[in-house]
C-alpha positions in Angstrom: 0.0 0.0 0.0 1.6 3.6 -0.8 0.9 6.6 1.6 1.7 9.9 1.2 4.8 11.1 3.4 6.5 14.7 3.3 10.1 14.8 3.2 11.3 18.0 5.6 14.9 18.8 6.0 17.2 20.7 7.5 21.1 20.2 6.3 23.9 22.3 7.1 26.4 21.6 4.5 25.5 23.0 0.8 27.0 19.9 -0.9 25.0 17.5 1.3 21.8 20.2 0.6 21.7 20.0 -3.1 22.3 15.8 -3.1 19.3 15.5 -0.5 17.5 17.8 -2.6 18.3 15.7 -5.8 17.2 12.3 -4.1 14.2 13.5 -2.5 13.8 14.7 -6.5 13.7 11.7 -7.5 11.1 10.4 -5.2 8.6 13.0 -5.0 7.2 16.3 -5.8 9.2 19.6 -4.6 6.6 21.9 -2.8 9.1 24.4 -0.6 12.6 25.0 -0.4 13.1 22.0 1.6 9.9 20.0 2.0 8.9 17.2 -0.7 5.7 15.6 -1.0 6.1 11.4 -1.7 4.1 8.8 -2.4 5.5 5.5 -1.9 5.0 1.9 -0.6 7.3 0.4 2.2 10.4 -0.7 0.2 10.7 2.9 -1.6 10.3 4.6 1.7 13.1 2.0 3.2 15.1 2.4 -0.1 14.7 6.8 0.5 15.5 6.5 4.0 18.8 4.5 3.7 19.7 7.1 0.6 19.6 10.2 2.9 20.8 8.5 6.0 23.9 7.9 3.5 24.4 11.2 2.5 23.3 13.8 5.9 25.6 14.0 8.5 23.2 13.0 11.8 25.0 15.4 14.1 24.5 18.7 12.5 21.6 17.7 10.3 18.1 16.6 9.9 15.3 15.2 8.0 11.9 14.5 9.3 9.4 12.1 7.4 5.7 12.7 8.2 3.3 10.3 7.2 0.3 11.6 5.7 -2.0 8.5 5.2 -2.4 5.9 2.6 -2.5 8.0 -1.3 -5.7 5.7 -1.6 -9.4 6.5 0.2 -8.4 9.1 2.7 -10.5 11.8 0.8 -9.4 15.2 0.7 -6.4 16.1 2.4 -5.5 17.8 5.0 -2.9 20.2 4.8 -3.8 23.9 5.1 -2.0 27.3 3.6 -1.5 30.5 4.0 -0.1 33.0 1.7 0.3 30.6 -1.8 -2.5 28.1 -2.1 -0.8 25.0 -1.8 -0.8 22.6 -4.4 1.6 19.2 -5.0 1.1 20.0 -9.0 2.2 23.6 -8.7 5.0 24.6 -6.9 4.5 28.6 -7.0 0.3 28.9 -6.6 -0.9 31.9 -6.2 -4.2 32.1 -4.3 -5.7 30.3 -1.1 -9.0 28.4 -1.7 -10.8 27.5 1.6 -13.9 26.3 -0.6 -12.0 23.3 -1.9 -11.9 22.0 1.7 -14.0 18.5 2.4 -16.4 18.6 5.8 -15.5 15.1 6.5 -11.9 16.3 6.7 -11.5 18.8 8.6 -8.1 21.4 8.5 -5.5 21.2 11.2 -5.9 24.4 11.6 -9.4 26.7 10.2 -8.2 30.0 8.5 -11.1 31.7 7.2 -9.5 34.6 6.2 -5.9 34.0 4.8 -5.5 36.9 2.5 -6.4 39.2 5.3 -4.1 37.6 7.8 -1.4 37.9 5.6 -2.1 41.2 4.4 -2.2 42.4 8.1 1.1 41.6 8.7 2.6 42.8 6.1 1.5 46.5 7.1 2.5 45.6 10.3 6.3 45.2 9.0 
């Protein structure tokens, strides 16, 4: 069964950066500087995992693999924006739509207002 994981990282070292960013290229779909968005089954997630643990250094760096669900019959999902819509097609969205949203699965968070949140504190700067 494949589930949906995102791939966050944090690594010090530009060299190690750009190869994690390649492998996690390969994998999945980029959707921020260092968060990719996978779907895989057990032995690619294994196969990922041993890939970066090769390549980060585990004292000054880190990756952190959230699991999301199984990519089949967990309806909408469940990951909320502000600012840029997110989307895992399009990397640079432009617009927030809190319509597309299921009831049967609700946000982490509600925002009903992104734009103005965001707007807000940009004047505030």
């Amino acid at each position: 069964m494949r589930s949906t994981y995102l791939i966050c990282y944090d690594v010090t070292d530009d060299k190690r950066r750009d190869h994690v960013f390649k492998v996690c290229k390969n994998h999945g779909t980029h959707v921020q500087l260092s968060v990719f968005e996978c779907d895989l089954n057990a032995m690619e997630l294994t196969g990922l995992q041993r890939e970066l643990l090769a390549i980060i250094s585990c004292d000054d760096d880190q990756v952190l693999i959230v699991d999301l669900g199984p990519v089949e019959g967990r309806g909408d999902r469940v990951i909320s924006a502000l600012g840029r819509r997110y989307s895992k097609r399009m990397r640079h969205a432009t617009s927030f739509d809190a319509t597309s949203r299921s009831a049967q699965s609700p946000p982490i968070f509600d925002i009903t207002t992104p734009k103005s949140l965001c707007a807000a504190r940009t004047r505030e700067r």
